[in-house]
N, C-alpha and C positions, 0 to 999 in steps of 0.2 A: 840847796841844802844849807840851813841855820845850822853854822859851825856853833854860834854864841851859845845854843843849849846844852853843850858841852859843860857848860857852867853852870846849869839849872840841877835844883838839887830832883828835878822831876822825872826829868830826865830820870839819871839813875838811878831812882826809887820803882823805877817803871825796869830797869832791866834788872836790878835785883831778885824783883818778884816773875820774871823771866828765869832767872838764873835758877830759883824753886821752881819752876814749872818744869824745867828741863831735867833738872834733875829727877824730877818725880816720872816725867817718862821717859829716861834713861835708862832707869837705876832699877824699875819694875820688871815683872818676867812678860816677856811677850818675843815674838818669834826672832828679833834678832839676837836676844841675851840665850834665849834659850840655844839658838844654833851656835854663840860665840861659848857657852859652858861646853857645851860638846865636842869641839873642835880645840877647847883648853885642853882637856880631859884627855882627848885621842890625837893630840899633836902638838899641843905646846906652845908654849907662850910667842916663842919666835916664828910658828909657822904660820901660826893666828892672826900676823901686824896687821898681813895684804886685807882678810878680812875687815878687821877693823878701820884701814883706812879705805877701805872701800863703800864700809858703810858712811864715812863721814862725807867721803866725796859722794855717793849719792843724796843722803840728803841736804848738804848745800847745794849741789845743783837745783835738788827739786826746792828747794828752800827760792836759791833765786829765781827760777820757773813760775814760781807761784806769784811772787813780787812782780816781775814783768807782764803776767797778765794772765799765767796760764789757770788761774782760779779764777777770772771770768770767765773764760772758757767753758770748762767744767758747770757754769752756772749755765750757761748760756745751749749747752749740749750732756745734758744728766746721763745720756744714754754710755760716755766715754768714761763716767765715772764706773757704770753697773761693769763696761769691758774688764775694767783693769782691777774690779772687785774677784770677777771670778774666774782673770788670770793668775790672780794671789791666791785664791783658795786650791787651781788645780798644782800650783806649784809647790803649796806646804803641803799638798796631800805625797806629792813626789817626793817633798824630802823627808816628811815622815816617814815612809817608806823604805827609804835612802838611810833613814836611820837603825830601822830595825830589824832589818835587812843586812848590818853592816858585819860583816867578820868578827868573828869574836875567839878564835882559837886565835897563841901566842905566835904559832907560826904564821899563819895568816892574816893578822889584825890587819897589817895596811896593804891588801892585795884589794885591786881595785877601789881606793879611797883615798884622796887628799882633802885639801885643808882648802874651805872656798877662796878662791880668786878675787882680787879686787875687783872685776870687771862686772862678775857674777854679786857678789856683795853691794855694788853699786846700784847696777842695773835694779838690784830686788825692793831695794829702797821705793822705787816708783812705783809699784804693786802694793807693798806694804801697808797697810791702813793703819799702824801706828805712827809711821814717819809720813801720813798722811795728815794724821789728824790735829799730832805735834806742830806736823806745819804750816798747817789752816788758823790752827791756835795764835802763833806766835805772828802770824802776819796780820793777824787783825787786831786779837784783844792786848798784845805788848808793842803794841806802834805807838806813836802819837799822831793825830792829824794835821792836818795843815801843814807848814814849812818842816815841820819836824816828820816829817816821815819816813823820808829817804834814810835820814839821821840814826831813825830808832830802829828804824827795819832791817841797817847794815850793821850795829850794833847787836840785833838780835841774832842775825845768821853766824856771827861771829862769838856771842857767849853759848847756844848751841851746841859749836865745834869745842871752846871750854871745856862745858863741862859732862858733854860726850867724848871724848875722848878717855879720860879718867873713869867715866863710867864702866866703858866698853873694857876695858883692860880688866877692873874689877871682875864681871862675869870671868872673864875669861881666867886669872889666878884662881879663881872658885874651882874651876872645871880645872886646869893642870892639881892644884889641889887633891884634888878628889880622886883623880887620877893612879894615885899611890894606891888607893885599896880597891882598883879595879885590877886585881891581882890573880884571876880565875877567870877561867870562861863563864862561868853563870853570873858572877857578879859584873863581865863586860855587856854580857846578854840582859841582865837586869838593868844597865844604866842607858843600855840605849833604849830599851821600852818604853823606860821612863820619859827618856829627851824627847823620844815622838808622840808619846802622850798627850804630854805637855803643849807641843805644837797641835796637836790634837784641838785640846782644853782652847786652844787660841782661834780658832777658825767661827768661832760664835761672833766674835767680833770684827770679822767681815761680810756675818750673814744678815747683820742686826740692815 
């Protein structure tokens, strides 16, 4: 690993235009923002953390996964790629489901429902085709090659968690937000139709 690129203005001009990539698929609606609005909305900025760092610990692991080799893999056996395509699709059909399905009288709203688990959050990451494709992205076209690899590639898992992190929290004040004027059973019946819609509207992009 060339520490001296530390000094290269290349370097960081190369993790810069990472730092916009991530943001741009962060900060867009697809199945994790859409689950972490929901989960604002119906529990709350504090009950939401495990989520959010669960999503982050999922995709640095798969971030490092992919760096140690497991994207040759994947090239090397396409068939492991199609498994975990449409164990993503029967699992957002579940939580769409899980969504509009969910309690919606004031007495009832949190009977049988909590706030995802870090475990569960992590784990979905590896399914996920957006925290897939994020991190296909960022391991090839924001590296550098040669002696600079290692360099740019730990750099990259690392601005990532940056500016996911802030990301992830945003959905989620959106949804505590919003939360205020889910003040009626029809208007909590309308918000979760909409959330699984949404998840709905996202499944094109793991069938492509």
């Amino acid at each position: 690993m060339d520490f001296q690129l530390l000094y290269q203005a290349q370097l960081w001009t190369l993790m810069a235009s990472a730092a916009l990539f991530c943001a741009t698929m962060t900060m867009t609606p697809g199945p994790n923002n859409i689950l972490l609005a929901s989960s604002g909305a119906h529990f709350g900025v504090l009950r939401t953390v495990p989520h959010i760092a669960g999503i982050r610990l999922g995709s640095t692991s798969l971030h490092l996964a992919m760096l140690l080799g497991l994207g040759a893999l994947f090239e090397a056996l396409p068939v492991l790629h199609q498994v975990l395509k449409y164990f993503a699709l029967v699992y957002l059909l579940y939580l769409a489901y899980r969504l509009v399905t969910s309690p919606v009288s004031a007495a009832h709203v949190d009977e049988g429902r909590k706030p995802m688990t870090l475990i569960e959050a992590a784990l979905f990451q590896w399914i996920n085709p957006k925290s897939w494709m994020s991190t296909i992205t960022l391991c090839s076209a924001f590296t550098l090659g040669g002696d600079g690899f290692w360099l740019s590639a730990l750099l990259g898992v690392v601005v990532f968690n940056l500016v996911g992190f802030p990301a992830s929290f945003t959905w989620v004040f959106v949804g505590a937000a919003i939360s205020k004027k889910l003040n009626t059973d029809k208007r909590r019946r309308g918000f979760n139709w909409f959330m699984g819609s949404l998840l709905l509207v996202s499944l094109p992009m793991i069938l492509r």
